[in-house]
N, C-alpha and C positions, 0 to 999 in steps of 0.2 A: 504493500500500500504506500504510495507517493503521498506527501502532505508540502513536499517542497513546493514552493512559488517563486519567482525572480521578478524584480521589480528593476528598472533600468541598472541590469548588472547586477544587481545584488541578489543571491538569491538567499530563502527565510527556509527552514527548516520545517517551518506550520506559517501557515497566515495569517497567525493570530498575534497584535502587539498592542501598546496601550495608547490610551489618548493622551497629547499633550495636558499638562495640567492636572492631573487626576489621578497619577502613579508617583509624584516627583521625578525619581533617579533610582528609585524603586528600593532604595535603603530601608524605608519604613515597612514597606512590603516584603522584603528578603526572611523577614521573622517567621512569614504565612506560607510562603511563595518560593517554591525554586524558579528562579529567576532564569536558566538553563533550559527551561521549558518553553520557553517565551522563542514567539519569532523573531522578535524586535523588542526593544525596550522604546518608546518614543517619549524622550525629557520632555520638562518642564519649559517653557520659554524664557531663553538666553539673551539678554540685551548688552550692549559692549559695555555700559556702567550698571553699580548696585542701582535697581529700583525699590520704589518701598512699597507698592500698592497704592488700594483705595483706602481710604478710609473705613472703619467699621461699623455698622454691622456687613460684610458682606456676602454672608449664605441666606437665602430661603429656602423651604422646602416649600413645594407646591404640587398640586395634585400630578400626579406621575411623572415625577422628577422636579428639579431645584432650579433656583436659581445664582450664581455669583455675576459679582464685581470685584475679582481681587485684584486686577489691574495688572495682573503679570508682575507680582512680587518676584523677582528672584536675585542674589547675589551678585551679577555681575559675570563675565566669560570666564575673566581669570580665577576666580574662587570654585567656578563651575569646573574647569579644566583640573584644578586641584585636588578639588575634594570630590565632586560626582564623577569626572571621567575614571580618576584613580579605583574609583570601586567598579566602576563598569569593566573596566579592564578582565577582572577576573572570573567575568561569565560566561558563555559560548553560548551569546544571542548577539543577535546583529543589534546597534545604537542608531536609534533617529535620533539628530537635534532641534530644537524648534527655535528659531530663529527670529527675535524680534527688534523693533527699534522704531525711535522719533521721526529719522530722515533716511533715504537712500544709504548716507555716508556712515548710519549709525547699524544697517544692516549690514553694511559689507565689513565693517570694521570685526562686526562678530564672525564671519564667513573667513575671511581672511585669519584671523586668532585661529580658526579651528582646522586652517586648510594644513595643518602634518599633525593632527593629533587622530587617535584612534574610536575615527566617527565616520560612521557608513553611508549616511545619507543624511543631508538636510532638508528640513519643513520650515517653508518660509511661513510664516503667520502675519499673513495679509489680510487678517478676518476676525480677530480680536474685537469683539464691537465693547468693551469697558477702558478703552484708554483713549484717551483725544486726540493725539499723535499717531500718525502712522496707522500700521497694522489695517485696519476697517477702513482710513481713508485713502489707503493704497486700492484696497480689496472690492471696491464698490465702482470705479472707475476702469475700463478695459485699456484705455490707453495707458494710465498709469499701470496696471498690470502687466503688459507687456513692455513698459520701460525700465519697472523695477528689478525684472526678470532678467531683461537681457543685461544688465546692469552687472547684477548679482554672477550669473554667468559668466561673466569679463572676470571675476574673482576667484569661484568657488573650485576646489579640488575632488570635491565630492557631487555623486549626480541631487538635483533642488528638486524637494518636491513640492508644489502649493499647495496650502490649505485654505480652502474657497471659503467663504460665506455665503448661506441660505438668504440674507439680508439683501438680495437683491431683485429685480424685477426677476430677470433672468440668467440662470445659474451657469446655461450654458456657452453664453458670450462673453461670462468669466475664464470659462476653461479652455474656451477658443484662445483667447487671448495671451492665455498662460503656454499655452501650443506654442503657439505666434514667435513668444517670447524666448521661449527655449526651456522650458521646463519639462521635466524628467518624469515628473509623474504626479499625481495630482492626489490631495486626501480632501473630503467632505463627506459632513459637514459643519462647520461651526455651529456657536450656538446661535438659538433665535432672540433677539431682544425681546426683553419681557417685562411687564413691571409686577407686584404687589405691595397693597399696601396693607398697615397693620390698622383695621379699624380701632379698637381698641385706644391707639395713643393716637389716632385719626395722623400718624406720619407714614412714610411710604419704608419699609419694612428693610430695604438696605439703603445704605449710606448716599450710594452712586443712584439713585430712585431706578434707573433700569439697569437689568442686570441679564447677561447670559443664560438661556432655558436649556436646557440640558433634559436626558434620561427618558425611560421608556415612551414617552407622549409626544415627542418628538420625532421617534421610528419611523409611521408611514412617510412624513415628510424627508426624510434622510435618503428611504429606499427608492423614492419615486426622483429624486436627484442624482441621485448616483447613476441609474438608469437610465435617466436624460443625458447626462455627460458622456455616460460610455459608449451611447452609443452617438455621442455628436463630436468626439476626438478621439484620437488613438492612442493616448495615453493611458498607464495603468493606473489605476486607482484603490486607494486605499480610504476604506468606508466606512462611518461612524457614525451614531447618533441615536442612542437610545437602547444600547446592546445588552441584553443581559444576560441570554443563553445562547447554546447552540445553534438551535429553528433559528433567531435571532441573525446568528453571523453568517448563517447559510442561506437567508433573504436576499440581505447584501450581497452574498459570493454570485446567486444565482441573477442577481440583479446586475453585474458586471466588475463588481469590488474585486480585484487579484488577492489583497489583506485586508482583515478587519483592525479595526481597532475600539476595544473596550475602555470604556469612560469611566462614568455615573456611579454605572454599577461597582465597581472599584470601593467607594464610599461604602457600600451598606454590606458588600460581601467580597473581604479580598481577596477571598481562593477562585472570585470571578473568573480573571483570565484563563487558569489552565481547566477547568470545568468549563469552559467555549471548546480549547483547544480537544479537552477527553470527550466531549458532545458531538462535535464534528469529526473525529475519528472513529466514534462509534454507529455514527450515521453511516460514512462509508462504508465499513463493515458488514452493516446490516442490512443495506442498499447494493453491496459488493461491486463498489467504484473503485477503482484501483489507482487513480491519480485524480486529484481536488482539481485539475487544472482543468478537469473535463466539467466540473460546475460554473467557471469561473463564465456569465453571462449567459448561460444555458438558456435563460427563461427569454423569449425574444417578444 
């Protein structure tokens, strides 16, 4: 039985890896989790200086998944390169990075930091809708999309892949444009903007008043994009939004996703990921498919 996948040159062991922002660097998760199981680890988002986030409160929970604003808290490249690459090092799963920043200058500064370090692929995050800079106003713009790409391209050492936003008319003249651009392979999708407020103190329940929708209620809309892109570019895709089991990541695969990636679910249940991974190999099994790659957009 085949479970491997190749995604521009790379190829994953299983299809199954995690979503920006919802695993860290998988340190917290290493306690639950053999990490070795994983197809891909995909970090936290990397900017070339420490960020500090949003303000707080920034989680809600809301009917079939959550909501944040944390603004893409993280350390900074050089602290990242220190302390999270140094532990990834020592697993045999492939690393995505997720790559974020203010301006053009401040994404390739991270792309370049990382271009001899031991990192497999980059996720540019072009679709961040909680920070004001960047990210979401790259990601909403096709021309900017395909400037910031080729851009990035002139840099990177490793093959880019975008990460679109659902935040827009349409999803598929993002992914055109990521084409256009020279992008390697494409993951969606982010999250929805969302608001709640807390009647109670009658204020709006996070800090940032909208905040990224995440987690299963989000599914259909994820499966029906992903679908539209694959089959509107020839790019690989790597699929997310609302995953919580196996049927789940076998949606996405049949819907054209090459790898999934598990989010949300992560929060409520961290043996998540490899119960996708044991889910979807017991499906083939049971089904007696002898390579995953014969799912990968089966359903036309």
């Amino acid at each position: 039985m085949n479970t491997n996948v190749t995604i521009a040159g790379v190829t994953f062991k299983n299809p199954v890896t995690t979503a920006s922002g919802t695993f860290g660097s998988g340190m917290e998760y290493s306690e639950f989790v053999d990490l070795n199981r994983l197809g891909a680890i995909t970090t936290k988002g990397v900017s070339s200086v420490p960020w500090p986030g949003n303000p707080v409160p920034r989680i809600a929970e809301t009917y079939g998944g959550m909501l944040n604003a944390i603004g893409l808290q993280n350390p900074g490249v050089d602290m990242f390169v220190e302390r999270d690459l140094a532990f990834l090092k020592q697993f045999d799963t492939k690393v995505i990075v997720n790559v974020c920043g203010k301006s053009v200058k401040e994404y390739v500064e991270v792309v370049e930091r990382l271009s001899e370090e031991a990192v497999d692929l980059l996720e540019l995050n072009i679709s961040c809708p909680n920070v004001k800079e960047g990210c979401i106003a790259f990601g909403q713009d096709p021309k900017m999309i395909a400037m910031i790409m080729d851009e990035i391209k002139r840099h990177a050492k490793q093959p880019v892949i975008v990460k679109l936003s659902p935040n827009v008319t349409d999803i598929t003249e993002m992914a055109k444009a990521a084409e256009a651009g020279g992008a390697d392979a494409l993951s969606l999708i982010n999250t929805l903007t969302g608001m709640k407020i807390d009647i109670n103190h009658r204020a709006f329940a996070i800090a940032n008043k909208t905040g990224g929708m995440s987690g299963p209620a989000v599914k259909p809309i994820a499966v029906r994009m992903v679908y539209q892109v694959a089959n509107a570019v020839k790019l690989p895709i790597i699929g997310m939004g609302g995953i919580q089991n196996a049927e789940d990541a076998l949606e996405f695969i049949m819907a054209g996703a090459t790898v999934v990636a598990v989010g949300t679910a992560n929060f409520i249940n961290p043996y998540a990921t490899v119960e996708v991974i044991e889910g979807i190999e017991e499906f083939m099994r049971k089904n007696q498919i002898s390579d995953i790659n014969d799912l990968i957009g089966c359903v036309k």
